[in-house]
C-alpha positions as CSV (number, residue, x, y, z in Angstrom):
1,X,29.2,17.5,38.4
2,X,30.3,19.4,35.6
3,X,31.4,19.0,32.0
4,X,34.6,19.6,32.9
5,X,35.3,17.7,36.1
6,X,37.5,15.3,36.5
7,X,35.4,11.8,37.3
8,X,37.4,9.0,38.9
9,X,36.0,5.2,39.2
10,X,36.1,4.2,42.9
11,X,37.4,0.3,43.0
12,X,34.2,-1.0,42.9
13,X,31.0,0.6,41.8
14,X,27.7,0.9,43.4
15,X,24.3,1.4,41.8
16,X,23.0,5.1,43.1
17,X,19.4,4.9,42.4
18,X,19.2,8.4,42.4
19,X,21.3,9.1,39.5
20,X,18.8,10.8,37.3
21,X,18.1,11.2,33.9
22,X,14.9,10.4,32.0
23,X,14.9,6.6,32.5
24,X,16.5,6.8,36.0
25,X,13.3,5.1,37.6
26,X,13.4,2.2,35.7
27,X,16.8,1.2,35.0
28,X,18.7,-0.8,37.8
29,X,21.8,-3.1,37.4
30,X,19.7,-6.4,38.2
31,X,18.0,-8.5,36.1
32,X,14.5,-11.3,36.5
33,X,11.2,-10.4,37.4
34,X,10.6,-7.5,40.2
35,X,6.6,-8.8,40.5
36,X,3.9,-11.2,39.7
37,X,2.1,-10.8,36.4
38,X,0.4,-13.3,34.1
39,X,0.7,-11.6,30.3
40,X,-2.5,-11.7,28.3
41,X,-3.3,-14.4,25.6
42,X,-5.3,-13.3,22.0
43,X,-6.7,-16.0,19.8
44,X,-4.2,-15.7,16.9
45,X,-0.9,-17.4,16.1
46,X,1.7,-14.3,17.0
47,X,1.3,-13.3,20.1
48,X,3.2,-9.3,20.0
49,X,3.9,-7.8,23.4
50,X,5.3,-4.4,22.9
51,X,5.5,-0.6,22.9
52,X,6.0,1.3,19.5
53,X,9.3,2.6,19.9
54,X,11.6,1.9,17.3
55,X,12.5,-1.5,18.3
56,X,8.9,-2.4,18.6
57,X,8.1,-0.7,15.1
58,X,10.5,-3.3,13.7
59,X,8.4,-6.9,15.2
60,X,5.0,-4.5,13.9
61,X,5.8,-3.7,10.6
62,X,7.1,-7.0,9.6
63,X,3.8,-8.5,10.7
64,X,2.1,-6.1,8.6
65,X,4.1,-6.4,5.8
66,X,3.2,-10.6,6.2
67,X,-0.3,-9.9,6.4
68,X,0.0,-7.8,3.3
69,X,1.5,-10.8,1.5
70,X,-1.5,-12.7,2.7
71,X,0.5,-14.4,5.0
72,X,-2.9,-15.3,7.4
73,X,-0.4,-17.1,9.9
74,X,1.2,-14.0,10.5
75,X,-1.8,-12.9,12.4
76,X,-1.0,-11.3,15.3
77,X,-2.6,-9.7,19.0
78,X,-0.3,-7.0,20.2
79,X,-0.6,-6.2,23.6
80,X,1.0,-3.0,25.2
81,X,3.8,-3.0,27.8
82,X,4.4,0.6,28.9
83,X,8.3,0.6,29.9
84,X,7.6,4.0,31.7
85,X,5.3,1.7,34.3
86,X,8.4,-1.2,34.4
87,X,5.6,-3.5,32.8
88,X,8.8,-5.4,31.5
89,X,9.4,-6.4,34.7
90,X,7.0,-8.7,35.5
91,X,6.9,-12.4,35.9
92,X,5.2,-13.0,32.2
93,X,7.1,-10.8,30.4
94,X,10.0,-11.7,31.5
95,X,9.2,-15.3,31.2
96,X,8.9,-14.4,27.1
97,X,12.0,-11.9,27.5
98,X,14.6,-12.7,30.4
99,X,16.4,-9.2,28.8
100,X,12.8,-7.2,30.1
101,X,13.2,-4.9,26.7
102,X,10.5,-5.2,24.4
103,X,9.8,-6.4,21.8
104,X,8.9,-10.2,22.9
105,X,7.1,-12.3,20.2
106,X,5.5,-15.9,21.6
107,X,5.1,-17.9,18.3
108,X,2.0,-19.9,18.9
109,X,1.5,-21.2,15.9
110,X,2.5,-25.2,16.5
111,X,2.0,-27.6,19.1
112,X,4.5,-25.7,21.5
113,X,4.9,-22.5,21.8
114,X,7.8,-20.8,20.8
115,X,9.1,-17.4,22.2
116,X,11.4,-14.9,20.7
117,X,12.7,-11.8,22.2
118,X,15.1,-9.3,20.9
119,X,13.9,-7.1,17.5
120,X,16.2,-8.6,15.0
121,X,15.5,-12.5,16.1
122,X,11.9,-11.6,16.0
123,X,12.1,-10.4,12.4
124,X,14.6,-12.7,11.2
125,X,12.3,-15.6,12.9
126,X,9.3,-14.6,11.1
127,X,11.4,-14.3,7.7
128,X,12.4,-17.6,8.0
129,X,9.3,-19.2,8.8
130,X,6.8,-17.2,6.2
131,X,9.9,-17.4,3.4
132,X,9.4,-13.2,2.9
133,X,11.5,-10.5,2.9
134,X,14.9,-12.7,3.2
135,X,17.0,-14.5,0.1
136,X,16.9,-18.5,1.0
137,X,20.2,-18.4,0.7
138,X,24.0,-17.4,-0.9
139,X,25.3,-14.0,-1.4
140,X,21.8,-12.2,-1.1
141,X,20.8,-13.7,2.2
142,X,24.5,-13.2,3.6
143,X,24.3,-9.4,2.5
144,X,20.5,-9.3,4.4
145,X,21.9,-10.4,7.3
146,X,25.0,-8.1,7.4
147,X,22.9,-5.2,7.4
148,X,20.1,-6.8,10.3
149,X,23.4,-7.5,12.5
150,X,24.8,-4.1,11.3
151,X,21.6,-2.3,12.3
152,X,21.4,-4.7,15.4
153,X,24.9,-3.5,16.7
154,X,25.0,0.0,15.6
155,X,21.2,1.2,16.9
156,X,22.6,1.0,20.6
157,X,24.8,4.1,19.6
158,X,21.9,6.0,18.4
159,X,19.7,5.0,21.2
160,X,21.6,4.3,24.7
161,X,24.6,6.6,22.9
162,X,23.5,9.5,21.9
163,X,20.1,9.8,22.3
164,X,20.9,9.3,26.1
165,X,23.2,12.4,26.3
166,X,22.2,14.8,23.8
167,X,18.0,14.1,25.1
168,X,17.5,12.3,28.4
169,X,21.0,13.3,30.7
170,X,20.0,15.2,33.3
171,X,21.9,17.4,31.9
172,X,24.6,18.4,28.8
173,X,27.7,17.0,28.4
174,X,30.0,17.9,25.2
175,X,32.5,15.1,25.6
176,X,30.1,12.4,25.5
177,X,27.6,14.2,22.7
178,X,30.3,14.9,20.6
179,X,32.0,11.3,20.8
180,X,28.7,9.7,20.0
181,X,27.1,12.5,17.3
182,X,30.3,11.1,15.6
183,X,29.7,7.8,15.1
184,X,25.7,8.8,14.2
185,X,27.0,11.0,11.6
186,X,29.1,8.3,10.4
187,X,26.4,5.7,10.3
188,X,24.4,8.3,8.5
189,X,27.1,8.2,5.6
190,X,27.8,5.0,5.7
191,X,23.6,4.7,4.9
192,X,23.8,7.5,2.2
193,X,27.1,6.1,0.4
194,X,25.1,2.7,0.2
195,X,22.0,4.1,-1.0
196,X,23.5,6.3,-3.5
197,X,24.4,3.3,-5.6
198,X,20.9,1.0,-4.9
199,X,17.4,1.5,-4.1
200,X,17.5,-0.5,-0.6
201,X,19.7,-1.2,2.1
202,X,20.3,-4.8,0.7
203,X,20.4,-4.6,-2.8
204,X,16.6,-4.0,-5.4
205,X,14.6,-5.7,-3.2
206,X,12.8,-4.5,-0.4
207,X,14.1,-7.1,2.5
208,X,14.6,-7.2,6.3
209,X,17.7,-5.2,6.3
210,X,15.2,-2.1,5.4
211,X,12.5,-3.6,8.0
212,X,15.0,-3.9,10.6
213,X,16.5,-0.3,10.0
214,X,13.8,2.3,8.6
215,X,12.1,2.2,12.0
216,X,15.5,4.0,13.5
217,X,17.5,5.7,10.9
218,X,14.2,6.3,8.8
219,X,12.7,8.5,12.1
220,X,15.9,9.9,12.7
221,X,16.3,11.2,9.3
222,X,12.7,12.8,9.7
223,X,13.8,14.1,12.5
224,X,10.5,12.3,14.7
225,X,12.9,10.9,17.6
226,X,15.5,13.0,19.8
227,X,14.2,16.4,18.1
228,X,17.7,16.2,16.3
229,X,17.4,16.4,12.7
230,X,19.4,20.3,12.4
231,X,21.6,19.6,14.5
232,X,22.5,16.6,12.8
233,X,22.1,17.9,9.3
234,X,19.8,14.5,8.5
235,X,18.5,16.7,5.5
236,X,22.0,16.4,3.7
237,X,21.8,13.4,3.4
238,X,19.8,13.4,0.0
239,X,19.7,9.5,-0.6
240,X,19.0,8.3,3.2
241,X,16.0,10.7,2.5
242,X,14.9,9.2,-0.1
243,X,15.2,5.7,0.8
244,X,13.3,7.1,3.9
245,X,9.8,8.4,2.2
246,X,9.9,5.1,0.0
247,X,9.4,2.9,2.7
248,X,6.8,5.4,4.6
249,X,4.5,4.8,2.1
250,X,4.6,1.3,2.1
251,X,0.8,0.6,3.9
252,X,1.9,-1.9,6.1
253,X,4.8,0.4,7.5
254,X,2.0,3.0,7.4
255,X,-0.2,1.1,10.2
256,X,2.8,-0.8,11.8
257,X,4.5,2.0,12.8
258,X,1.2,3.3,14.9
259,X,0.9,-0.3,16.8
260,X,1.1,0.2,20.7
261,X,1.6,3.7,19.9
262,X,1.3,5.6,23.5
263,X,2.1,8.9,22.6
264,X,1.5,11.9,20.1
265,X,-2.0,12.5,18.3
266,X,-4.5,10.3,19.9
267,X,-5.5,9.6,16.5
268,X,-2.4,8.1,15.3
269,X,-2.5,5.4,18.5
270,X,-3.6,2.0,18.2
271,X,-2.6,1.1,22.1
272,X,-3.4,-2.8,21.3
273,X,-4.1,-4.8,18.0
274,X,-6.0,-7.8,17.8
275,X,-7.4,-7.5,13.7
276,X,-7.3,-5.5,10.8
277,X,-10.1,-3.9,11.5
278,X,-8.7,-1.8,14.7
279,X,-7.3,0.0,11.9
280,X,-10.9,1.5,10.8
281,X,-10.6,3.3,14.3
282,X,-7.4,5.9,13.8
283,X,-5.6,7.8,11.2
284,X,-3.5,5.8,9.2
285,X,-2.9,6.1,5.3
């Protein structure tokens, strides 16, 4: 079907499996487990099972960032689920994860253990718990979490939106690139405006509004996911930029953001992480 043919909804819908696209293989309008698979078990507290997308960089670069504080509960095995493979859809994982999207966190750090799925509960859970990145409470913590849910609600449109039609459709469509290149470019001012008149998303501090965010705006603004960054102008927008190579050369963003990295240099991958010392292997400062 063309651009510019006219598309009308039969009563009710039915899934064609064959409707292409990138993804097409893997996404299906059912959810539970599709097969039988146990999820492996490290011998540290945070058990990490994820791919290094951006939602996955989010759950890695927090741990770092723990770790960094000398947080030694933070300690973490990540283990790889290739989405490509529907990994995600297997008994364990979606025991951790009913939603089958990494990343999926089981906290095993007390008596029972404790899963979390979905990026921003995973970083807002280990906030909480470790007492980092995250005001205790009034104004602070209630401007942190605006900007986690902001980030929470708004990735979608960069992701599913427009990263779907302007990179992954089987093919072009202006209607829907335009509609959601809109509402990017607006998030992208919305980001500049707000970094014009501080240093991070939240305020002076570096907190989990910036962990939550960098790993998708950040990359977008680099230009590292969608192959986007002319056509969206990213390098007009002078404070985003800014705010942008700050955080890169944090050290734990710097090795987070390579964590069940599956693609790229093989010496920026670290497929699975189960100690500091996995860093000594790959390319990271």
């Amino acid at each position: 079907m063309s651009d510019s043919d006219e598309y009308t909804p039969p009563r009710v819908w039915h899934w064609d499996s064959e409707n292409g696209g990138r993804f097409a293989n893997i996404n299906r309008p059912t959810a539970g487990a599709q097969f039988k698979e146990e999820l492996p078990v490290g011998e540290h507290p945070m058990q990490l099972y994820s791919l290094g997308t951006p939602n996955g960089v989010k759950a890695t670069v927090m741990l770092e960032e723990l770790l960094e504080r000398g947080e030694s509960g933070a300690e973490y095995d990540a283990w790889i689920i290739n989405i490509q493979e529907g990994k995600q859809f297997s008994s364990g994982f979606v025991g951790v994860n009913p939603n089958s999207k990494i990343p999926a966190l089981m906290d095993r750090s007390g008596p029972t253990p404790v899963r979390v799925f979905e990026s921003g509960a995973i970083v807002l859970h280990l906030a909480d718990k470790f007492g980092h990145f995250i005001p205790s409470d009034g104004a602070s913590r209630a401007e942190v979490l605006s900007w986690l849910f902001w980030l929470q609600g708004s990735a979608p449109y960069l992701g599913g939106g427009f990263g779907h039609f302007y990179a992954y459709a089987p093919s072009k469509m202006e209607y829907p690139i335009n509609r959601f290149t809109m509402e990017v470019k607006r998030h992208l001012d919305l980001l500049n405006n707000t970094l014009a008149e501080r240093p991070y998303l939240a305020g002076d501090d570096y907190t989990v509004a910036d962990i939550i965010t960098w790993p998708w705006y950040g990359a977008l603004a680099k230009g590292v996911i969608y192959e986007a960054g002319e056509f969206l102008d990213v390098a007009s927008y002078h404070h985003v930029q800014r705010w942008t190579d700050t955080i890169a050369e944090r050290p734990a963003v710097k090795r987070g953001r390579l964590v069940n990295k599956a693609w790229g240099d093989e010496d920026k991958q670290l497929l699975e992480r189960h100690s500091n010392a996995d860093f000594d292997n790959i390319s990271w400062r």
